[in-house]
C-alpha positions, 0 to 999 in steps of 0.5 A, a space after each residue: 295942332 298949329 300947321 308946321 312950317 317945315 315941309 313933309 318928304 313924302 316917300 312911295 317905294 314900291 318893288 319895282 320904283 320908288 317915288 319921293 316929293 317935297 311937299 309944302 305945308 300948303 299943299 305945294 310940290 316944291 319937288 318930286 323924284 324917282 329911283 328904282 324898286 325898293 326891296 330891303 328883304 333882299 338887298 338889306 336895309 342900309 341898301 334899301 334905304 340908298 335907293 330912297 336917297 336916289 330918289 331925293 337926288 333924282 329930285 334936287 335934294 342932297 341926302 347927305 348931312 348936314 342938317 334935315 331937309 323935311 319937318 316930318 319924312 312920311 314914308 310908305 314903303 312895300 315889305 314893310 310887312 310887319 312892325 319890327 321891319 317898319 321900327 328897322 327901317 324907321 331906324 334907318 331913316 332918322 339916321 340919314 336925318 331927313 326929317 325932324 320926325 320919321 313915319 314909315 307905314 305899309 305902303 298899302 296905307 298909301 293907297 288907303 288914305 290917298 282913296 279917303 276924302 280929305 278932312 275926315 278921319 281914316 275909315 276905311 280898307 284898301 286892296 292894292 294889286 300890283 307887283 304883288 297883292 295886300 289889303 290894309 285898313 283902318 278906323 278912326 280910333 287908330 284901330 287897323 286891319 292888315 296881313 302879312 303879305 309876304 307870299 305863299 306862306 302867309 297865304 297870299 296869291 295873285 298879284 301882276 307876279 303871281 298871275 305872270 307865274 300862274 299862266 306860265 304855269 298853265 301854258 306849260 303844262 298845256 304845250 308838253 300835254 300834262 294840262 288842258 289847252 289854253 291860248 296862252 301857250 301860243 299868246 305868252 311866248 308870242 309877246 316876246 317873240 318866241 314860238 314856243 313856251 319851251 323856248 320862253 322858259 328856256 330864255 326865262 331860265 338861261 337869262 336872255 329875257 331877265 326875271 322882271 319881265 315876267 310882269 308884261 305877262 300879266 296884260 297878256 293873260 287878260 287879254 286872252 280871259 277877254 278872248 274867251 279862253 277858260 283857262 285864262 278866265 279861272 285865273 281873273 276870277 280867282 284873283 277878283 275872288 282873292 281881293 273879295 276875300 281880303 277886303 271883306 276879313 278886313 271890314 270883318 275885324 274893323 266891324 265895318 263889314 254892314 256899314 257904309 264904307 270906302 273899299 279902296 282898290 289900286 295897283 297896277 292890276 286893279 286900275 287898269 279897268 279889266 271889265 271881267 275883274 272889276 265886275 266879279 269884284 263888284 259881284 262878290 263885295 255886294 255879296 258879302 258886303 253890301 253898302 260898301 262903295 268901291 273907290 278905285 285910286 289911279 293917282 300914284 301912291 306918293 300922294 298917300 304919303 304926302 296926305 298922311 305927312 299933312 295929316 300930322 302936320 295938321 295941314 288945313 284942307 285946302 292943302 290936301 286939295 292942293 297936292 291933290 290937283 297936281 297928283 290926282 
């Protein structure tokens, strides 16, 4: 496939911000951008897809007609969970006319190829554990791995939300005495001033602390696992355990779970270097997948999507190292 001369708009929307770039077919950033969180279940479609056009005005480029401003709009996008969303948004997209061509993946599959080494077929699993958690993969013959990840009912637990939720749970419980002691009955409302879990709830509920906030909890709750406290230590382990699992039922249905394979870890949670986490998710893949190789992404998800738009354009390898060196 010859190199296109148009340029990719590689987009990461996230839940809580949503990043774009223009990307050259060389490898250059001609330009980058930023808007809010991206949540179409919520807001709906059309909406959804304004905060994208945010993002591109944040980076200079006008995302009103006429005309596109990008040979192919790679875009990565979180609650795209099943293909009917990704087909709908898609839809949406080419209807701006960005791009001459439209992709619209998982953005699980951001963090998967933004881990893989340029010049090689996709082989591989990612877990991302940030606002939320998902686990995608994918082989060379265009087979993937993947879960819905829409919450509690498609089985899902963790992520930075979930274990915010889960200590105030415990901590809850632990003040009004239906539950065991834990420090983060004193530790969470501390962080934002209070001196009490009923008056943290009470602010949650009432709106003085708006619900976003909730996710500074999730520092706190590692912070009091690395102090010693049981409670707190459960939770980590659960969710290193919870990321164990996804990744190895992925390698499972690829038939990667005895091959030498990238597991990619990224998001918030997983790159932020918790020493207990990271050593009981490297216990548990050992386990139940031996010659895995743990790759942990900190460079944003944009770059994935940026790789993938390159990846179609038949881009040569020195351009995916290129847009590797700025966004790495």
């Amino acid at each position: 496939m010859g190199v296109s001369t148009g340029p990719v708009l590689a987009v990461d929307a996230g839940n809580t911000k949503t990043d774009v770039a223009l990307v050259a077919p060389d490898g250059t950033v001609l330009a980058t951008g930023r808007a809010g969180g991206f949540q179409p279940s919520r807001t709906g479609v059309p909406a959804a897809v304004d905060v994208l056009a945010a993002a591109m005005t944040d980076a200079g480029l006008d995302p009103g007609p006429p005309g596109p401003r990008a040979q192919r709009v790679s875009a990565c996008l979180a609650n795209a969970d099943f293909p009917a969303e990704e087909r709908e948004l898609a839809d949406e997209i080419r209807r701006r006319g960005w791009g001459r061509e439209t992709a619209v993946h998982n953005d699980t599959f951001a963090l998967l190829r933004a881990g893989l080494p340029s010049g090689a077929a996709p082989r591989g699993v990612a877990v991302v554990c940030g606002a939320g958690i998902n686990c995608a993969g994918m082989t060379p013959d265009g087979r993937t791995a993947r879960f819905p990840a829409v919450g509690r009912m498609s089985g899902d637990w963790g992520g930075g939300g979930g274990l915010a939720e889960e200590a105030m749970w415990w901590a809850a419980r632990a003040e009004d005495g239906r539950g065991e002691p834990t420090e983060l009955a004193r530790a969470l409302p501390a962080h934002f001033g209070h001196g009490s879990m009923g008056a943290l709830i009470e602010a949650f509920h009432l709106g003085p602390l708006p619900a976003p906030r909730r996710h500074e909890l999730t520092p706190v709750l590692f912070a009091v696992a690395a102090a010693g406290d049981p409670v707190a230590q459960r939770l980590v382990d659960r969710q290193a355990d919870e990321v164990v699992a996804m990744a190895a039922v992925a390698l499972g249905r690829l038939g990667l779970l005895g091959e030498e394979v990238p597991v990619v870890l990224g998001g918030g949670v997983l790159a932020a270097g918790h020493t207990r986490l990271d050593e009981r998710i490297a216990g548990g893949l050992a386990e139940r997948a031996p010659r895995a190789r743990i790759t942990v992404v900190t460079a944003p998800p944009v770059l994935g999507a940026a790789l993938l738009g390159l990846d179609a354009l038949g881009a040569p390898a020195a351009a995916h190292e290129k847009v590797r060196a700025l966004f790495g």
